[in-house]
N, C-alpha and C positions, 0 to 999 in steps of 0.2 A: 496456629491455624491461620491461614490466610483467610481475610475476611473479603475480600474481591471473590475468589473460587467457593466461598459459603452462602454467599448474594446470590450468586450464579448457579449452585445448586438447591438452593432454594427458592426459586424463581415461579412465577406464573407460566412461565413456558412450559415447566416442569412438569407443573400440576397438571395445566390445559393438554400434556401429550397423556400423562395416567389416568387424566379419565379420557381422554379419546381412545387409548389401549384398552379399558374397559368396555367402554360402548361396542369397541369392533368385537368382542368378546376372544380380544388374543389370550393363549396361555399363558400363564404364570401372572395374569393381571386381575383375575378373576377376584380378588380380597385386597384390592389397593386405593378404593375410595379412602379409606382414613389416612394414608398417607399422604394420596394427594392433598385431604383437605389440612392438615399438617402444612404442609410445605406451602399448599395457599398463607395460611395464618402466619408463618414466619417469613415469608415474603412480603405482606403488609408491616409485620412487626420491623423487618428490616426499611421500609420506608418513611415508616412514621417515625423510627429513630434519628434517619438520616435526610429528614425533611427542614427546608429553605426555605422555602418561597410561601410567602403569602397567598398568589393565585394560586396556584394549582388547587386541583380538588381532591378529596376522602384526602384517603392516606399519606398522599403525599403533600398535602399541605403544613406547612410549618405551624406549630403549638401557638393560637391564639385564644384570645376570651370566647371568641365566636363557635370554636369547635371543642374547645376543654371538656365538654359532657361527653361528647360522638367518643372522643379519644381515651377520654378516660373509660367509659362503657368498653370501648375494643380491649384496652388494657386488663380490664376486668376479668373479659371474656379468654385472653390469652391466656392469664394467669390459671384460673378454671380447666383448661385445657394442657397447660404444661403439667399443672400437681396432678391432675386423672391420666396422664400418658404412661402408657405400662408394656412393658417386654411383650414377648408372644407368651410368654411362661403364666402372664398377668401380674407379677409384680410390681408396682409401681418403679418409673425411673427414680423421683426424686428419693425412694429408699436404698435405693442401690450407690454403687462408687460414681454414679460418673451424676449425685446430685447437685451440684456444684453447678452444672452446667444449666440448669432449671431454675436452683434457689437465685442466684448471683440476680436475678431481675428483681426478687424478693428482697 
């Protein structure tokens, strides 16, 4: 998988256009808050991973003493939210073939 094109689909841009598809109340948007807020969380999880810099602020600032609680809490809170992520059927993903893709942060 390219991980540039999974950045990018996973982006805040993303999310900020499905909930403005929502608000307009276009078709087929009508049950896509939890997606968007999905692809928010893995949009920060993709920055807190690939975070440098000391300034910057939240997520993209690089792992220091100063922020270790905020980040680790976000971590937490990711982790909570990948094991409870489930099909439309409601099955959970991380029971299914593609767990792998969930635990590996585990």
């Amino acid at each position: 998988m390219n991980v540039k094109l999974a950045a990018q689909t996973m982006s805040a841009s993303v999310a900020s256009a499905l909930k403005y598809a929502f608000q307009l109340g276009c078709q087929g948007f009508d049950s896509c808050l939890g997606t968007a807020n999905f692809v928010s969380i893995i949009d920060h999880l993709f920055d807190t991973f690939n975070s440098r810099t000391l300034l910057a602020n939240r997520y993209k600032s690089a792992l220091r003493r100063e922020n270790y609680r905020g980040v680790e809490s976000f971590l937490l809170t990711v982790k909570g939210v990948l094991l409870s992520t489930t099909y439309m059927t409601g099955k959970r993903v991380c029971d299914g073939k593609h767990q792998i893709c969930i635990l590996v942060f585990f």
